[in-house]
Jmol script that loads the backbone (N, CA, C; Angstrom):
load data "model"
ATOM      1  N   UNK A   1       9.085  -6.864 -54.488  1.00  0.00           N
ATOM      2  CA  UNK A   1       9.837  -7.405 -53.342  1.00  0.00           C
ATOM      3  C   UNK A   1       9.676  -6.476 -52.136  1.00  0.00           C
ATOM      4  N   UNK A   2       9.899  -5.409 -52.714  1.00  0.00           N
ATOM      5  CA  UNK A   2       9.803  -3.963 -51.654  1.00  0.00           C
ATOM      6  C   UNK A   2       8.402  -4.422 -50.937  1.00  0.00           C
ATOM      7  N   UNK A   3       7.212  -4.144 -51.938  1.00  0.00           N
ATOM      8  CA  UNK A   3       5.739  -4.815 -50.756  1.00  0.00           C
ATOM      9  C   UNK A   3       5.759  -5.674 -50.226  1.00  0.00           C
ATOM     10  N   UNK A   4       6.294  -6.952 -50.638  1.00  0.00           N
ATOM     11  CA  UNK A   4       6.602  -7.402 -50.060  1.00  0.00           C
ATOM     12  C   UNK A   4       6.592  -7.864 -48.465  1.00  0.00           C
ATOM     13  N   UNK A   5       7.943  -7.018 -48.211  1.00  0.00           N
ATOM     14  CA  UNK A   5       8.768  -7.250 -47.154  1.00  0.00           C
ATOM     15  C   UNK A   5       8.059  -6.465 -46.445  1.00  0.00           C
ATOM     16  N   UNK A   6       6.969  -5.540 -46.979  1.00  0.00           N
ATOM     17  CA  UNK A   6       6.442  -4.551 -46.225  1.00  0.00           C
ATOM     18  C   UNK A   6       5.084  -5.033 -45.529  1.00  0.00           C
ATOM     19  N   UNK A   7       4.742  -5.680 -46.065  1.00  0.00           N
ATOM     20  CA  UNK A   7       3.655  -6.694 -45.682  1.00  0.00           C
ATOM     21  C   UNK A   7       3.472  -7.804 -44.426  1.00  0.00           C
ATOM     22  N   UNK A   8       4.924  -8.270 -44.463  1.00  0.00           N
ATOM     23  CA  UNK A   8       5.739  -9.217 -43.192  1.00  0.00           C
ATOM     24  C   UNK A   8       5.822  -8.322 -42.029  1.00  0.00           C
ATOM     25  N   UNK A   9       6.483  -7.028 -42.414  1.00  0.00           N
ATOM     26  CA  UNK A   9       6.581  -6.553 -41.165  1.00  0.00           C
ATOM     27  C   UNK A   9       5.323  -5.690 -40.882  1.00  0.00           C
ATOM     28  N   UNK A  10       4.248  -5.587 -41.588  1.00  0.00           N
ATOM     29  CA  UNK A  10       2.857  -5.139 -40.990  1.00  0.00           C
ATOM     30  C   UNK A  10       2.473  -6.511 -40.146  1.00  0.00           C
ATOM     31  N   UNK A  11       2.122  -7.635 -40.801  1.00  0.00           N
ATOM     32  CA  UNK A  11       1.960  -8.921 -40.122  1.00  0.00           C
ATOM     33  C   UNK A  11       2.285  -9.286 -38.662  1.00  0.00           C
ATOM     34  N   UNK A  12       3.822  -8.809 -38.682  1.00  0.00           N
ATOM     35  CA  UNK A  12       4.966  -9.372 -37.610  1.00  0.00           C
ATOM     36  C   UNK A  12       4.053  -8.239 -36.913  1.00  0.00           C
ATOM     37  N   UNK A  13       3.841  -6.989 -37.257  1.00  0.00           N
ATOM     38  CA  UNK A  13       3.257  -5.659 -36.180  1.00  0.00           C
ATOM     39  C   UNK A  13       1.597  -6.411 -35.768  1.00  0.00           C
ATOM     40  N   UNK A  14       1.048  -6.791 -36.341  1.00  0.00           N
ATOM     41  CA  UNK A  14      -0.542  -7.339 -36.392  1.00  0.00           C
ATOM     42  C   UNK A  14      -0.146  -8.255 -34.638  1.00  0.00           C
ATOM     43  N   UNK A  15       0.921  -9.759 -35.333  1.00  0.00           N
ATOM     44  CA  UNK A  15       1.070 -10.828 -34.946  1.00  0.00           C
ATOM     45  C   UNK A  15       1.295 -10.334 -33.135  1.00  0.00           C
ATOM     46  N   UNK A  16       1.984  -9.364 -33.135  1.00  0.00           N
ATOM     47  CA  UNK A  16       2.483  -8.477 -31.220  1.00  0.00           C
ATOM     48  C   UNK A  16       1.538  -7.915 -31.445  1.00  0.00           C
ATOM     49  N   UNK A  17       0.831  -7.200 -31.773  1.00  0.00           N
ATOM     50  CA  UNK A  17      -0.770  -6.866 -31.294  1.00  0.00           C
ATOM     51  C   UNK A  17      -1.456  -7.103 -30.540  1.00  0.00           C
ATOM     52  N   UNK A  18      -1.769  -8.408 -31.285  1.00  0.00           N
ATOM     53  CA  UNK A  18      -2.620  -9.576 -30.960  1.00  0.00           C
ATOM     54  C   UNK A  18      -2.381 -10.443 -29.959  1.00  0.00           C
ATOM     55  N   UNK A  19      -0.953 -10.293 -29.847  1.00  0.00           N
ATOM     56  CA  UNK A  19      -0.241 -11.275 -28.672  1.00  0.00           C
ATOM     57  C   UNK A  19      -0.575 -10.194 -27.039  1.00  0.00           C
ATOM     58  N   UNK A  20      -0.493  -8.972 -27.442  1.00  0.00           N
ATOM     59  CA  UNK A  20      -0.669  -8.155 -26.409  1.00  0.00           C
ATOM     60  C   UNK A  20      -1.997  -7.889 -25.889  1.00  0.00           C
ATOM     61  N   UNK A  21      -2.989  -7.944 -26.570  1.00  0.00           N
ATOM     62  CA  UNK A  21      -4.317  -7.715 -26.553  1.00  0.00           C
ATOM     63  C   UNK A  21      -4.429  -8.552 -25.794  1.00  0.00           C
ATOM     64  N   UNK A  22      -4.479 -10.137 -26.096  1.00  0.00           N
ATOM     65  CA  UNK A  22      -4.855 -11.280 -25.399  1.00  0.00           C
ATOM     66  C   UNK A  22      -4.076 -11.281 -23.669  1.00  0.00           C
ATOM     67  N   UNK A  23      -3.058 -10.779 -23.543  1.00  0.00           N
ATOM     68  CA  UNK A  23      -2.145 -10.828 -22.207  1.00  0.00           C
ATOM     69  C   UNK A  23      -2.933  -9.845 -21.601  1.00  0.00           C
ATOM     70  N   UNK A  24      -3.414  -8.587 -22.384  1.00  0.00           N
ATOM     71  CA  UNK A  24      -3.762  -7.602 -21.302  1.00  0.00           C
ATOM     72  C   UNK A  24      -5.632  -8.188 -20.836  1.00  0.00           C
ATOM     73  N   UNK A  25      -6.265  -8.150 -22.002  1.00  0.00           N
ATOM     74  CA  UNK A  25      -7.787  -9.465 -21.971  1.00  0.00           C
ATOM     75  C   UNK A  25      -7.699 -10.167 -20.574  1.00  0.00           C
ATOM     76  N   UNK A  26      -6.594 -10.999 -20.622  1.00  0.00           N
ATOM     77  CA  UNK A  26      -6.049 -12.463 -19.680  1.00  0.00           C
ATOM     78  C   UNK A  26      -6.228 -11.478 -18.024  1.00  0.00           C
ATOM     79  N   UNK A  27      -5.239 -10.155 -18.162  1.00  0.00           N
ATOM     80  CA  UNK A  27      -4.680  -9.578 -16.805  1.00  0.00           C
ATOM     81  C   UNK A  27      -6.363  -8.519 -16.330  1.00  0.00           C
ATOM     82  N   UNK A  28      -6.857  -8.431 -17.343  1.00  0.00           N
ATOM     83  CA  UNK A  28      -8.044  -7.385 -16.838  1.00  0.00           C
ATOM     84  C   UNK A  28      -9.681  -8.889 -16.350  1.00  0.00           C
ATOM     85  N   UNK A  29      -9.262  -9.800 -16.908  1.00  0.00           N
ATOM     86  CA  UNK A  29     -10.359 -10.579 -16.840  1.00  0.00           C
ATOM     87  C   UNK A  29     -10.096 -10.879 -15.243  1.00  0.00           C
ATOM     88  N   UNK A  30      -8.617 -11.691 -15.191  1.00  0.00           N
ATOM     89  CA  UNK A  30      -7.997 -11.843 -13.457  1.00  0.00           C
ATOM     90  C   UNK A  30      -8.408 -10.928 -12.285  1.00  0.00           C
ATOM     91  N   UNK A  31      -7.758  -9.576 -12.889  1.00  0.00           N
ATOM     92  CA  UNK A  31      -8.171  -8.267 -12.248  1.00  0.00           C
ATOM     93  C   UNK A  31      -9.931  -8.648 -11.782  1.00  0.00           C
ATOM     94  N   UNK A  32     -10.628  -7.932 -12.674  1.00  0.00           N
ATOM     95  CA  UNK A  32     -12.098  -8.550 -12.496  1.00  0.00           C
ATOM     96  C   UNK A  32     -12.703  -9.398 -11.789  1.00  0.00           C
ATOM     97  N   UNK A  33     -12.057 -10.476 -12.174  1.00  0.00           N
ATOM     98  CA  UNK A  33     -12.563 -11.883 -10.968  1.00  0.00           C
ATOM     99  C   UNK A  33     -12.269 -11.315  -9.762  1.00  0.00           C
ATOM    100  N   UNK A  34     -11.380 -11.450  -8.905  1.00  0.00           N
ATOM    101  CA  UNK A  34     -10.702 -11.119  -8.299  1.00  0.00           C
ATOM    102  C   UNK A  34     -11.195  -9.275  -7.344  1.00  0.00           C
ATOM    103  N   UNK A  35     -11.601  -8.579  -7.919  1.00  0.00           N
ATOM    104  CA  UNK A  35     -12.778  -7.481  -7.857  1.00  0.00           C
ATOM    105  C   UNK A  35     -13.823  -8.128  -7.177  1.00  0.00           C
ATOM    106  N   UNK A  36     -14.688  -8.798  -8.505  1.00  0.00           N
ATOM    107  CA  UNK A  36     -15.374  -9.320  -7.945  1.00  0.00           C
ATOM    108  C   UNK A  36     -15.622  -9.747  -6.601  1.00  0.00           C
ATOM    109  N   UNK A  37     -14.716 -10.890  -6.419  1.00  0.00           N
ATOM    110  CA  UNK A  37     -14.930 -12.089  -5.560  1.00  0.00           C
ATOM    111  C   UNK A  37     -15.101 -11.415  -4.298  1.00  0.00           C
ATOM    112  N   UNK A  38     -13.791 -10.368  -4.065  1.00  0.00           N
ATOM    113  CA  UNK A  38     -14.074  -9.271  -3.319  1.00  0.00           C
ATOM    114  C   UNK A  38     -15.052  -8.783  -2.586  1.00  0.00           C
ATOM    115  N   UNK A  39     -15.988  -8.150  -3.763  1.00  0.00           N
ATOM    116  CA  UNK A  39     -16.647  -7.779  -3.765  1.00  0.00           C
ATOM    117  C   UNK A  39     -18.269  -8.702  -2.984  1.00  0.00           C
ATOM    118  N   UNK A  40     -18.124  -9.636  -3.327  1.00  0.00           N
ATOM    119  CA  UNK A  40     -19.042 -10.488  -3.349  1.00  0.00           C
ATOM    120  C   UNK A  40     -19.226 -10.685  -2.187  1.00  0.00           C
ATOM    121  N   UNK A  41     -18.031 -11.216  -1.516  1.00  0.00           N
ATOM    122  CA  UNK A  41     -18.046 -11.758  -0.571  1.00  0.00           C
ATOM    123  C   UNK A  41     -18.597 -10.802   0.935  1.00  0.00           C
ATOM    124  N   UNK A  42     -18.740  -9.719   1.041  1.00  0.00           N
ATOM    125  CA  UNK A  42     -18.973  -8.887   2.041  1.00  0.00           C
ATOM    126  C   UNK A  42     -20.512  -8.881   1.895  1.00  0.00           C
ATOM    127  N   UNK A  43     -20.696  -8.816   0.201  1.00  0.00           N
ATOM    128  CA  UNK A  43     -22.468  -8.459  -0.122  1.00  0.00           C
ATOM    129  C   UNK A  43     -23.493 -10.297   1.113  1.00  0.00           C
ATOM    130  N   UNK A  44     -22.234 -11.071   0.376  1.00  0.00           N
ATOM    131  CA  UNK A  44     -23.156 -12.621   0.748  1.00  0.00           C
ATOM    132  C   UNK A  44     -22.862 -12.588   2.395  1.00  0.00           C
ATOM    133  N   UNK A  45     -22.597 -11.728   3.136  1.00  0.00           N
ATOM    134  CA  UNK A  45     -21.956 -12.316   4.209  1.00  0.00           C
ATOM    135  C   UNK A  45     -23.030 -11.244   4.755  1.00  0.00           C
ATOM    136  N   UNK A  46     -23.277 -10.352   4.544  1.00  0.00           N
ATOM    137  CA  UNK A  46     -23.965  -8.923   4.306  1.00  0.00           C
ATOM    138  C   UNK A  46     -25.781  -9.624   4.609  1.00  0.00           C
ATOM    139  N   UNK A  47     -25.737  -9.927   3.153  1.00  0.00           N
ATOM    140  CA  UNK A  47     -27.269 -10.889   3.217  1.00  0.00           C
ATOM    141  C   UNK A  47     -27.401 -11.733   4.189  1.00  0.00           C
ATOM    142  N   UNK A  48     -26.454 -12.553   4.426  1.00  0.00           N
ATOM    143  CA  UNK A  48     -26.588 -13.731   5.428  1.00  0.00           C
ATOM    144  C   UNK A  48     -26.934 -13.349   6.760  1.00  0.00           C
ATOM    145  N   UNK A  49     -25.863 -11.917   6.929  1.00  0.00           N
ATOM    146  CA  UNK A  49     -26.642 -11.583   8.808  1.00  0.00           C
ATOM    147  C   UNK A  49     -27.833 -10.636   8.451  1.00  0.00           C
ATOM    148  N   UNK A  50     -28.541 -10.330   7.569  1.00  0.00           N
ATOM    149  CA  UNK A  50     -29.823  -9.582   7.118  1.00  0.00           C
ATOM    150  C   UNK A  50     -30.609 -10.897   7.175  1.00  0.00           C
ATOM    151  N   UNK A  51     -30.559 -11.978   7.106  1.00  0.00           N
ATOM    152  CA  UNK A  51     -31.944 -13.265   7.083  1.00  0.00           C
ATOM    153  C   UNK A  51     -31.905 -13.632   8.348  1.00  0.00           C
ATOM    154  N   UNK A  52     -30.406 -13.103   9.152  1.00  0.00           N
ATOM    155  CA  UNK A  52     -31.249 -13.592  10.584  1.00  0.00           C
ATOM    156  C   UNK A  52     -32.058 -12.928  11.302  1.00  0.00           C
TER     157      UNK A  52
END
end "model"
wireframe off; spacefill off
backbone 0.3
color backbone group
């Protein structure tokens, strides 16, 4: 019974892990885009007055 119960609450510890991993995944991918786009946008604007 003792392993059990010890098992659930490794699980329940796994289960917020996993829940956290994915939120922080979610906030660094946003972050990123968002970097990016940033980023991007000076390079394409950059190129654009370099072709004239």
């Amino acid at each position: 019974v003792i392993s059990n119960h010890n098992y659930d609450n490794h699980e329940t510890e796994v289960d917020i892990f996993n829940t956290y991993n994915q939120l922080l995944a979610c906030r660094i991918i946003r972050t990123a885009r968002i970097v990016l786009l940033v980023l991007y946008i000076p390079i394409f604007f950059g190129l654009d007055v370099l072709k004239r």
